[in-house]
C-alpha positions in Angstrom: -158.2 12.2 -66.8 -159.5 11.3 -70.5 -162.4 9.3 -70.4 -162.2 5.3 -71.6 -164.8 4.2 -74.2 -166.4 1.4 -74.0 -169.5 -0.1 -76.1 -172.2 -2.9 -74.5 -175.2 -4.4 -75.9 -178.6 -4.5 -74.3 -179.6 -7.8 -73.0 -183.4 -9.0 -72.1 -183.1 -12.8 -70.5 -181.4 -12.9 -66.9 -180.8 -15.6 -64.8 -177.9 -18.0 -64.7 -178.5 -19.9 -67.5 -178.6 -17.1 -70.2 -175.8 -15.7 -68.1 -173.6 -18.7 -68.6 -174.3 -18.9 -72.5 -173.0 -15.0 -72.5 -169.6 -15.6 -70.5 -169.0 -18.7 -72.9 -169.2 -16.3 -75.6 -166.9 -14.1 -74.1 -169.0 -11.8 -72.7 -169.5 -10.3 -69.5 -173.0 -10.0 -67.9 -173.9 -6.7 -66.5 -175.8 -3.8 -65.0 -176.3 0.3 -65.3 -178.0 2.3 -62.6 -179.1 5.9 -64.1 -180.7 8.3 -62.2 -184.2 8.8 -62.1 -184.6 5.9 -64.8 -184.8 2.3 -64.9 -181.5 0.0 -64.5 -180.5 -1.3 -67.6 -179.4 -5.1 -68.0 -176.5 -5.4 -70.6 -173.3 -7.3 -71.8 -170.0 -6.1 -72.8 -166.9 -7.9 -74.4 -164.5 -9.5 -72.3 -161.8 -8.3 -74.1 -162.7 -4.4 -74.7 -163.6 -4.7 -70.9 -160.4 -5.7 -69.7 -158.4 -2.9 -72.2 -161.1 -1.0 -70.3 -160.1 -1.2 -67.0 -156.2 -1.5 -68.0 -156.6 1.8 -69.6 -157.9 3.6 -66.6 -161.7 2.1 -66.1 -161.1 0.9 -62.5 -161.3 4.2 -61.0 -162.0 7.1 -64.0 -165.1 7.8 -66.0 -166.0 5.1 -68.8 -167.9 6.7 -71.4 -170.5 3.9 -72.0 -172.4 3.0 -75.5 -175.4 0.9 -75.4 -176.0 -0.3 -79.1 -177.2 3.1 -81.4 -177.4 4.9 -77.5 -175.8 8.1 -76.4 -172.6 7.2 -74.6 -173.0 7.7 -71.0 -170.5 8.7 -68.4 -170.3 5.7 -65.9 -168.2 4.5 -63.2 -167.6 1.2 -62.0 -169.7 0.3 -59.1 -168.8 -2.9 -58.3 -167.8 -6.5 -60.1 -167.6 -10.2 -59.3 -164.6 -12.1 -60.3 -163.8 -15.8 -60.8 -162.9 -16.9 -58.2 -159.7 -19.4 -59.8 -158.9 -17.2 -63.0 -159.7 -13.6 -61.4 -161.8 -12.5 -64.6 -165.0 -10.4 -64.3 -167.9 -12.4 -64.5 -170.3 -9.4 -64.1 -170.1 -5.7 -63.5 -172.3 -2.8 -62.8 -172.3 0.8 -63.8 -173.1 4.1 -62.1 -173.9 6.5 -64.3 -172.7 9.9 -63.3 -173.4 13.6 -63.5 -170.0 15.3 -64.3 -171.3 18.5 -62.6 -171.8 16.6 -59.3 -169.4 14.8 -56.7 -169.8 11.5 -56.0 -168.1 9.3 -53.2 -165.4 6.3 -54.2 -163.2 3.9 -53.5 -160.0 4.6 -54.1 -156.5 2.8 -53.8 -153.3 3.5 -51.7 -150.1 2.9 -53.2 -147.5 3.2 -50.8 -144.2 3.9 -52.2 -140.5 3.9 -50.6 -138.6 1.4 -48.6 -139.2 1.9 -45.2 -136.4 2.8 -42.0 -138.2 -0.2 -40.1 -137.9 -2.5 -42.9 -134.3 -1.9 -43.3 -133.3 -3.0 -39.8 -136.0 -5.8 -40.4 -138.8 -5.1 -39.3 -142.1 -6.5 -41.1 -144.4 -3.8 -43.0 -147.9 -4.3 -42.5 -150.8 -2.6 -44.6 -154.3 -3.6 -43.0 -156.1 -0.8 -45.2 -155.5 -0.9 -48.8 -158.4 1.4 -50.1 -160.0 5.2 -48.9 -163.1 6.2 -49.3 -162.8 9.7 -51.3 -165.6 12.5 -52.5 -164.7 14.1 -55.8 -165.7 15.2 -59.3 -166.1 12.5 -61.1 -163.1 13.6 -63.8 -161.0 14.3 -60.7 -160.8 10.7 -59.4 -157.3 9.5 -59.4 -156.3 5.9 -59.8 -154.4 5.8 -56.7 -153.2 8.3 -53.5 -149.2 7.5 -52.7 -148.5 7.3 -49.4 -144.7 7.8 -48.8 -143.7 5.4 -45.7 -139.8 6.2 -46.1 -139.6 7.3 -42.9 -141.8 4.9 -40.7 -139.5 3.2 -38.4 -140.2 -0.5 -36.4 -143.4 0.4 -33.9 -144.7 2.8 -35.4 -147.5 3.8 -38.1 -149.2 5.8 -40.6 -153.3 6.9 -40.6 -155.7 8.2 -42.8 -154.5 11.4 -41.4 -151.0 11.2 -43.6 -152.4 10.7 -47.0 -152.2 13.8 -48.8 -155.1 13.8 -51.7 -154.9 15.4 -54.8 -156.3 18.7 -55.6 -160.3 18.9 -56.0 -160.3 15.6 -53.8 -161.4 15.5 -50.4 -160.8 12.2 -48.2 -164.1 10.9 -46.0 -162.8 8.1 -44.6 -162.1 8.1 -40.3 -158.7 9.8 -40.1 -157.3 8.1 -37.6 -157.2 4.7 -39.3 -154.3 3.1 -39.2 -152.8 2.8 -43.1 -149.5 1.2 -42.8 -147.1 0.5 -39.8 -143.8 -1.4 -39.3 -143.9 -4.3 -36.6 -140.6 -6.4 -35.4 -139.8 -9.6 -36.9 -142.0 -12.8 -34.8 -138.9 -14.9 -33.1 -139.7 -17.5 -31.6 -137.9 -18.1 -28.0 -135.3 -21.1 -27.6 -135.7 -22.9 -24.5 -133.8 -21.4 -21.6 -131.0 -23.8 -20.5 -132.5 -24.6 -17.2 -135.3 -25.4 -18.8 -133.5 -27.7 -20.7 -131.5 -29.3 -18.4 -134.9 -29.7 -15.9 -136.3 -31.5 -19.1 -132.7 -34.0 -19.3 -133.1 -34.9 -15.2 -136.9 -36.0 -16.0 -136.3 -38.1 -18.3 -133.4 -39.6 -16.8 -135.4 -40.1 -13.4 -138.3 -41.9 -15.2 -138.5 -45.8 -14.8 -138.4 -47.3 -18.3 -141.6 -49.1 -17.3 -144.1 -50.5 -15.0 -142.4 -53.6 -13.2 -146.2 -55.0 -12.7 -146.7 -55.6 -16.6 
């Protein structure tokens, strides 16, 4: 996967305030972990990040510029967002060693119409992400899970995902990814029921002859 570039500018005063004046610039407030040195506080544009991650960031190796710096090979560690109009409002960096694997986050895409949905049952996806260990160039921005065949009552796990090559996946295999469930309906009263309910009311006194 070709890397994303992306250029930042080193920042010195922290805190909210100086954080605020940088966002209502149009800036984004952030952090690089390196290795062996010091973090490093900086601030990107709002705009080159977003191309950024729309070109591949969220998951693959950001080749990251600090002013006149050497770019760095980063990856996303983690970001906040807003919470009403979903944009980053600060991110940190990992830098990377190429040579090395490191462990991520990666998404599951799962793809096809299912035989369960079809006869109406209700699809269900309680995990959306897998925790993955790979090469840092060999991340890929999603693993498809194919759920054609998953019919009502029954389900997918970790198990089923089948990586990509040079990927390995860490996460417990026998979590449950995906499974089909039938439709909630909600019972009508039984006619009995009903008719016990009719002779009730028709047997109560309409009120209390001592009021």
């Amino acid at each position: 996967m070709a890397h994303v570039a992306l250029s930042a500018r080193e920042r010195t005063q922290l805190g909210n305030g100086p954080s605020k004046r940088l966002r209502r610039e149009g800036l984004v407030p952030g952090i690089i972990y390196r290795p062996g040195e010091a973090s490093l506080t900086l601030a990107v544009d709002g705009r080159e990040l977003r191309r950024a991650l729309a070109d591949g960031g969220r998951t693959g190796v950001i080749d990251l510029t600090v002013e006149n710096g050497r770019a760095r090979p980063v990856l996303i560690k983690d970001w906040q967002l807003d919470p009403v109009r979903g944009d980053v409002t600060h991110i940190d960096f990992q830098e990377v060693d190429l040579t090395q694997e490191v462990q991520a986050q990666v998404a599951i895409a799962l793809v096809g119409q299912s035989v369960g949905v079809r006869e109406g049952g209700v699809l269900d996806q309680p995990l959306r992400e897998v925790e993955v260990s790979a090469l840092p160039d060999s991340l890929p921005d999603a693993i498809e899970l194919d759920v054609t065949a998953l019919e009502v009552g029954s389900s997918v796990t970790v198990a089923d995902l089948v990586p990509p090559a040079g990927v390995t996946i860490v996460s417990d295999p026998e979590t449950v990814v995906a499974s089909v469930v039938a439709p909630t309906v909600e019972e009508a009263p039984a006619e009995d029921e009903l008719a016990e309910d009719a002779a009730e009311a028709a047997a109560a006194p309409e009120g209390d002859a001592g009021e």
